[in-house]
N, CA, C and O atoms as a Tripos MOL2 file, in Angstrom:
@<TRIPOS>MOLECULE
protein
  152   151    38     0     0
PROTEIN
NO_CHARGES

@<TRIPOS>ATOM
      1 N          -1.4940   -4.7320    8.9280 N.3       1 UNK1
      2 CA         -2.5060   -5.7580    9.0250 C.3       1 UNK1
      3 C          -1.9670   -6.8930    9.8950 C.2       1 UNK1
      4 O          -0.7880   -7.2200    9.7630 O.2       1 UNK1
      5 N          -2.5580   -7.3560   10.5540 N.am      2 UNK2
      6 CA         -2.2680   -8.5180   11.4440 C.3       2 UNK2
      7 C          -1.9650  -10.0180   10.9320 C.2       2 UNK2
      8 O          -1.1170  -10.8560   11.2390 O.2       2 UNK2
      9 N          -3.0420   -9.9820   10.0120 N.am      3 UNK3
     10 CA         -2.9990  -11.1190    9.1130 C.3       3 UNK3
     11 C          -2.2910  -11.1050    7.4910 C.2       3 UNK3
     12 O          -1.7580  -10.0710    7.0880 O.2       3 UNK3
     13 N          -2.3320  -11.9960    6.8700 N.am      4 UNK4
     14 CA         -2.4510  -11.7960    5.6000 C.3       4 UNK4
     15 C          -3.1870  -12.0950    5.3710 C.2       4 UNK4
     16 O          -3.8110  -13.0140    5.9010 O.2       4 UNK4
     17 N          -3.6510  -11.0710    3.9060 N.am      5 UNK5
     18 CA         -4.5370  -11.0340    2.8700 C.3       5 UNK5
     19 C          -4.6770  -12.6160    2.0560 C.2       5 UNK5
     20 O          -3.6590  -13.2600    1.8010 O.2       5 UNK5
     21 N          -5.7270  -13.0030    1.7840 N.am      6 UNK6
     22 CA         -5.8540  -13.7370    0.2860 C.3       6 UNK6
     23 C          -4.9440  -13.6540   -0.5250 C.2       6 UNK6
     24 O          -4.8640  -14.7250   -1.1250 O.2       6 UNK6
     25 N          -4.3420  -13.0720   -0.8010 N.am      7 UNK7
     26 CA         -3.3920  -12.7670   -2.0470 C.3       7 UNK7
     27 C          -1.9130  -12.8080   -1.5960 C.2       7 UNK7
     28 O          -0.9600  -12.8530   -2.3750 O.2       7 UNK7
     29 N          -1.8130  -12.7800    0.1040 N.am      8 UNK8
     30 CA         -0.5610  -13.0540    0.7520 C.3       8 UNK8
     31 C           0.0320  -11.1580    0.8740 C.2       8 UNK8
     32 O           1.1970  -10.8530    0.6190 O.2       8 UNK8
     33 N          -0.6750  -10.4630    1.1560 N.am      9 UNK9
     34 CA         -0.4030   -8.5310    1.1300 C.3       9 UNK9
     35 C          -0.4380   -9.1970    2.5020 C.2       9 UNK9
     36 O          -1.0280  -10.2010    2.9030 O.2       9 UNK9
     37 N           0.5580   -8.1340    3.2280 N.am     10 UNK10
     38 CA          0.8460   -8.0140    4.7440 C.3      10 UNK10
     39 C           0.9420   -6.4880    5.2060 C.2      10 UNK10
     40 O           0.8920   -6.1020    6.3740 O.2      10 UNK10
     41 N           1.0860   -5.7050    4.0850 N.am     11 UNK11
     42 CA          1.0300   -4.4500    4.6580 C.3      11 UNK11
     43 C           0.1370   -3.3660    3.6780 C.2      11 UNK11
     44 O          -0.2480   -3.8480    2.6130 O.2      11 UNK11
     45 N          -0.2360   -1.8860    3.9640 N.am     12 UNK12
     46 CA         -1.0060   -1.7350    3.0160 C.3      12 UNK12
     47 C          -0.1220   -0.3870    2.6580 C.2      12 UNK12
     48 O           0.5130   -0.1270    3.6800 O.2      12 UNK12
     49 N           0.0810    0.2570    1.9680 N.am     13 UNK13
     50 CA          0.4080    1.8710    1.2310 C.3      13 UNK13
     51 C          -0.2000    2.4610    0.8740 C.2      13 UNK13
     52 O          -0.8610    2.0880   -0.0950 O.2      13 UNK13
     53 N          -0.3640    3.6280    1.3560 N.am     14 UNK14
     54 CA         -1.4950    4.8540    1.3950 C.3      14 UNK14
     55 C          -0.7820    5.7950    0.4550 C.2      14 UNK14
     56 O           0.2630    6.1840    0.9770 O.2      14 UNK14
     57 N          -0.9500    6.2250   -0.5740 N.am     15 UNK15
     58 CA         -0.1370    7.8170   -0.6420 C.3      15 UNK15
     59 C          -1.8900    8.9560   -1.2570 C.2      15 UNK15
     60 O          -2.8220    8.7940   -2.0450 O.2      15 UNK15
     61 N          -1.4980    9.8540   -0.4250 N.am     16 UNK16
     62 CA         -2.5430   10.8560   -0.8290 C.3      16 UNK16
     63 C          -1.6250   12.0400   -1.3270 C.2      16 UNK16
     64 O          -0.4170   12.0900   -1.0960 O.2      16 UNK16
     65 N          -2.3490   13.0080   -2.0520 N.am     17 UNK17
     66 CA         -2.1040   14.0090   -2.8270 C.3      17 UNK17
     67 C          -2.3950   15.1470   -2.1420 C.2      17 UNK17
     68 O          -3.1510   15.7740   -2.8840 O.2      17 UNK17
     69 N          -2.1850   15.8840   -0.9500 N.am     18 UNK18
     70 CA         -2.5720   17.0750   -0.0720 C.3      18 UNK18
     71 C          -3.2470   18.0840   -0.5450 C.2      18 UNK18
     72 O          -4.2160   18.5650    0.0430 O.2      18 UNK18
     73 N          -2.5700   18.7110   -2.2200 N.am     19 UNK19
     74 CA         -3.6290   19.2820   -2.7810 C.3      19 UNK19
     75 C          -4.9420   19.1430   -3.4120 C.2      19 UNK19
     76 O          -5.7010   20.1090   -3.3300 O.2      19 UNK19
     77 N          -5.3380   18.0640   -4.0470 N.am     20 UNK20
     78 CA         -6.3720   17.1870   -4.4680 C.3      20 UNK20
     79 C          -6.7290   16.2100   -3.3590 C.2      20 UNK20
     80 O          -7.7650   15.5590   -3.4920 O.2      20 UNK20
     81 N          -6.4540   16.1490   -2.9660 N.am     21 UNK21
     82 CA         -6.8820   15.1850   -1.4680 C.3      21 UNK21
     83 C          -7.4170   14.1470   -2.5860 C.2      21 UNK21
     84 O          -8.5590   13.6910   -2.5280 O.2      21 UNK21
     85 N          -6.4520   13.7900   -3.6670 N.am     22 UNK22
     86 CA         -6.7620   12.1700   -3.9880 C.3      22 UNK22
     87 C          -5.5890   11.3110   -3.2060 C.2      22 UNK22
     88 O          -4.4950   11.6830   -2.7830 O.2      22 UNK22
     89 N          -6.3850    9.7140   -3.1690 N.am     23 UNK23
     90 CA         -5.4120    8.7570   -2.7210 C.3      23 UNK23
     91 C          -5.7430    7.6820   -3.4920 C.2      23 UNK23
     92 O          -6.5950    7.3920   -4.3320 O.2      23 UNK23
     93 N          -4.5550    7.0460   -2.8010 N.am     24 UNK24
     94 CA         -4.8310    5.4480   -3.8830 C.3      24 UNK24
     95 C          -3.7480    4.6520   -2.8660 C.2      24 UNK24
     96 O          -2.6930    5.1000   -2.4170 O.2      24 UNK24
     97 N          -4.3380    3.3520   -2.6520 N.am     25 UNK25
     98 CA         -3.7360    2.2900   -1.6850 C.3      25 UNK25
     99 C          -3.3790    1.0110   -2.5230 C.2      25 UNK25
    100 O          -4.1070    0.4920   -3.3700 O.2      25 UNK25
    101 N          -2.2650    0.6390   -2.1780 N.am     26 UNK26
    102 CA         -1.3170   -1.0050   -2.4690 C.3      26 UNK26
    103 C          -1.6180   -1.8090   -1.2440 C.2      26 UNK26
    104 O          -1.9100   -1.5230   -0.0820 O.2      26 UNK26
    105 N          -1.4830   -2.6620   -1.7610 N.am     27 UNK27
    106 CA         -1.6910   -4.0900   -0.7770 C.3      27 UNK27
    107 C           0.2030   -4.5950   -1.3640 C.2      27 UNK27
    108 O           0.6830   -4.6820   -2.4940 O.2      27 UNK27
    109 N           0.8020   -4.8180   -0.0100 N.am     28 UNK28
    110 CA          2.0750   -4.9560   -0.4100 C.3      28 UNK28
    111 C           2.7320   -6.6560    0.0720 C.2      28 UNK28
    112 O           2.7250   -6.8350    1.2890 O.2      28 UNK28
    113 N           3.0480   -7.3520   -0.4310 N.am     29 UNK29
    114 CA          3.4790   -8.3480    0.1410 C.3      29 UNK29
    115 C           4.9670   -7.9410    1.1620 C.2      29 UNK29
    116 O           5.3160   -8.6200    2.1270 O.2      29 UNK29
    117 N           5.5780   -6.8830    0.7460 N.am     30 UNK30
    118 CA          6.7060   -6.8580    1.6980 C.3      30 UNK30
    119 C           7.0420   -5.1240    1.6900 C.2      30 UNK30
    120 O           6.6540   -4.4490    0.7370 O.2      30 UNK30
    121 N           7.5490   -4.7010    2.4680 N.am     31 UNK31
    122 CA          7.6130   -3.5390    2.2970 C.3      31 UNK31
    123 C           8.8480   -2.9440    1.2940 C.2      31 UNK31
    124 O           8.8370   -1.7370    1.0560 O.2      31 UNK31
    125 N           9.7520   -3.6680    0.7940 N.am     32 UNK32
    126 CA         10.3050   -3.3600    0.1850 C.3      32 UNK32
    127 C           9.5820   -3.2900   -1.5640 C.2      32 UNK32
    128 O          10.0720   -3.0900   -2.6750 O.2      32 UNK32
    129 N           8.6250   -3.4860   -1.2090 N.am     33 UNK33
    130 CA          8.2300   -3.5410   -2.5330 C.3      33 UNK33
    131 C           7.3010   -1.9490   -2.6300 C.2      33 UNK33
    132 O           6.5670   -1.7400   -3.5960 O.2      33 UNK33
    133 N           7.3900   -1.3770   -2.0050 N.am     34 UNK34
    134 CA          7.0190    0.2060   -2.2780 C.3      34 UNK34
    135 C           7.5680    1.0600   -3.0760 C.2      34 UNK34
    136 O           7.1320    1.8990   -3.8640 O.2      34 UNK34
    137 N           8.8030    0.6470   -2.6840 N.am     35 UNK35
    138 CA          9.2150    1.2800   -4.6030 C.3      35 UNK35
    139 C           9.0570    1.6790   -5.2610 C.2      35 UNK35
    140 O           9.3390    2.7810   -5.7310 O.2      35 UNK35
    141 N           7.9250   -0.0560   -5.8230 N.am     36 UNK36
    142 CA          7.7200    0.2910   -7.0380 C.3      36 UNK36
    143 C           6.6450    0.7830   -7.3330 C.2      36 UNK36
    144 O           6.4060    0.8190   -8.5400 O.2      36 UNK36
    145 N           5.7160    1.2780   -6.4940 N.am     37 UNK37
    146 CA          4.6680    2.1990   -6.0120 C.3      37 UNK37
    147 C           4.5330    3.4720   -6.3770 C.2      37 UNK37
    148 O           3.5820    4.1270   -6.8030 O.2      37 UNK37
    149 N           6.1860    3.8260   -6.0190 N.am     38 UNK38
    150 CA          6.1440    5.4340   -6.0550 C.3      38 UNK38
    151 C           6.3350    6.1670   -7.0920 C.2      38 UNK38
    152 O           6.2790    7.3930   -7.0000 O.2      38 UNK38
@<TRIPOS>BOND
     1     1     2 1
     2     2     3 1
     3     3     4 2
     4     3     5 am
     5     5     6 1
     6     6     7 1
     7     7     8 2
     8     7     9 am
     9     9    10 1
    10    10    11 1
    11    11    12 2
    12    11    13 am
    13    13    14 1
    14    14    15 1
    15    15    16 2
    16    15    17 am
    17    17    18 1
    18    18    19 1
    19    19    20 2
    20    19    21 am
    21    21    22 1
    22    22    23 1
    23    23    24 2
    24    23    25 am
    25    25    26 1
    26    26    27 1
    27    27    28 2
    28    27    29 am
    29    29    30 1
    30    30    31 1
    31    31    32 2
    32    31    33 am
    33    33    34 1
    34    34    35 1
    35    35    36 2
    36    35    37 am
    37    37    38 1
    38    38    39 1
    39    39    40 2
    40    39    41 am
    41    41    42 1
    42    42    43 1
    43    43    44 2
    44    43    45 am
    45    45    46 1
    46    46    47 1
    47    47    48 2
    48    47    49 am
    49    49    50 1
    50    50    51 1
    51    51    52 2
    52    51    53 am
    53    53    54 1
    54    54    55 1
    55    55    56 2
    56    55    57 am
    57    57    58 1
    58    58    59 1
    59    59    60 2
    60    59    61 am
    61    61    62 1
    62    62    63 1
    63    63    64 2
    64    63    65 am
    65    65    66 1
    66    66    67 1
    67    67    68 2
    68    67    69 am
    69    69    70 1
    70    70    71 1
    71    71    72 2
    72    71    73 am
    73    73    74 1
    74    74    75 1
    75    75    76 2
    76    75    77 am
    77    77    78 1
    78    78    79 1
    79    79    80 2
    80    79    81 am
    81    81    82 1
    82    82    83 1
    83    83    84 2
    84    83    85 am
    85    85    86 1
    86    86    87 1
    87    87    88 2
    88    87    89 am
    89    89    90 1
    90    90    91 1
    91    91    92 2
    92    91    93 am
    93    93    94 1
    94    94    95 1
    95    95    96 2
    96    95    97 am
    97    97    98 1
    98    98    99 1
    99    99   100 2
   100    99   101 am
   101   101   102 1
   102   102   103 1
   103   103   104 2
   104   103   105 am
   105   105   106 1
   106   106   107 1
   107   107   108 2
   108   107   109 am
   109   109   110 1
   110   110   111 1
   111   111   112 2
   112   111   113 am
   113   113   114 1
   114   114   115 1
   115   115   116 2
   116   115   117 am
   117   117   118 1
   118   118   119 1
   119   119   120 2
   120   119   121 am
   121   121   122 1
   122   122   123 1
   123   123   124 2
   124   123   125 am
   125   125   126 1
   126   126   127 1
   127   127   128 2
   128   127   129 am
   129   129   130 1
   130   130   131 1
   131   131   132 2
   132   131   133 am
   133   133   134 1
   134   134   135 1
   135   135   136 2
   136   135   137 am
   137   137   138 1
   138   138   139 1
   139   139   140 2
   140   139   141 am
   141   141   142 1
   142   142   143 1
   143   143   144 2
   144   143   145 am
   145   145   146 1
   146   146   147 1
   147   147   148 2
   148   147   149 am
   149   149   150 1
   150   150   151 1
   151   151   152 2
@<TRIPOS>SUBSTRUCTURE
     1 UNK1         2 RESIDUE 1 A UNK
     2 UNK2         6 RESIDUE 1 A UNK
     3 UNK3        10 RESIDUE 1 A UNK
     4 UNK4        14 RESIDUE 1 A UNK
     5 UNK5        18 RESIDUE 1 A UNK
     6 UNK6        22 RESIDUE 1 A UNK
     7 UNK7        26 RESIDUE 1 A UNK
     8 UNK8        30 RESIDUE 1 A UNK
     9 UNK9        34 RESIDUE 1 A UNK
    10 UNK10       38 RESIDUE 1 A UNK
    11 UNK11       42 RESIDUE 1 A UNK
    12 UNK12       46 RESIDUE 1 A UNK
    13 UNK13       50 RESIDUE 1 A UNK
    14 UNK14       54 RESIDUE 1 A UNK
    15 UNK15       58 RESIDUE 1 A UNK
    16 UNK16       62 RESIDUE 1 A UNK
    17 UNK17       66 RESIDUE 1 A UNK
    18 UNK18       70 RESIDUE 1 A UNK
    19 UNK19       74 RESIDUE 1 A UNK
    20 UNK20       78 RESIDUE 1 A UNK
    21 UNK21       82 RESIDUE 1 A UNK
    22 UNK22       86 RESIDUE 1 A UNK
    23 UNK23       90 RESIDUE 1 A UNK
    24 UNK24       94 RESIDUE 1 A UNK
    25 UNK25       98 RESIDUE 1 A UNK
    26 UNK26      102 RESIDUE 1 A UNK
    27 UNK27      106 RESIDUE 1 A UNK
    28 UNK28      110 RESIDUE 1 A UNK
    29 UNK29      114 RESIDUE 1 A UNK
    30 UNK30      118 RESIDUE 1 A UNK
    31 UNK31      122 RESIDUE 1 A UNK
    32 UNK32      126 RESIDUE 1 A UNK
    33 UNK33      130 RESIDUE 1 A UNK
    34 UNK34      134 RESIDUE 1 A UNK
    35 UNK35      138 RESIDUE 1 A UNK
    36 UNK36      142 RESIDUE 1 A UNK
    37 UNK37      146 RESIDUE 1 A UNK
    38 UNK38      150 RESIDUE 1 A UNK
């Protein structure tokens, strides 16, 4: 994202599921914080 979010998120995290083709997205303030995502 170019900007920040309202909430101060600067990047976003995608993870999808290849077999279920489910996903679900984070709004991340830093990228080190993916982590705790996974």
């Amino acid at each position: 994202m170019e900007k920040d979010s309202l909430g101060g998120s600067k990047y976003l995290l995608l993870i999808v599921d290849e077999a279920s083709g489910c996903m679900k997205g984070f709004c991340l303030r830093a990228k080190s914080e993916s982590e705790d995502c996974i």
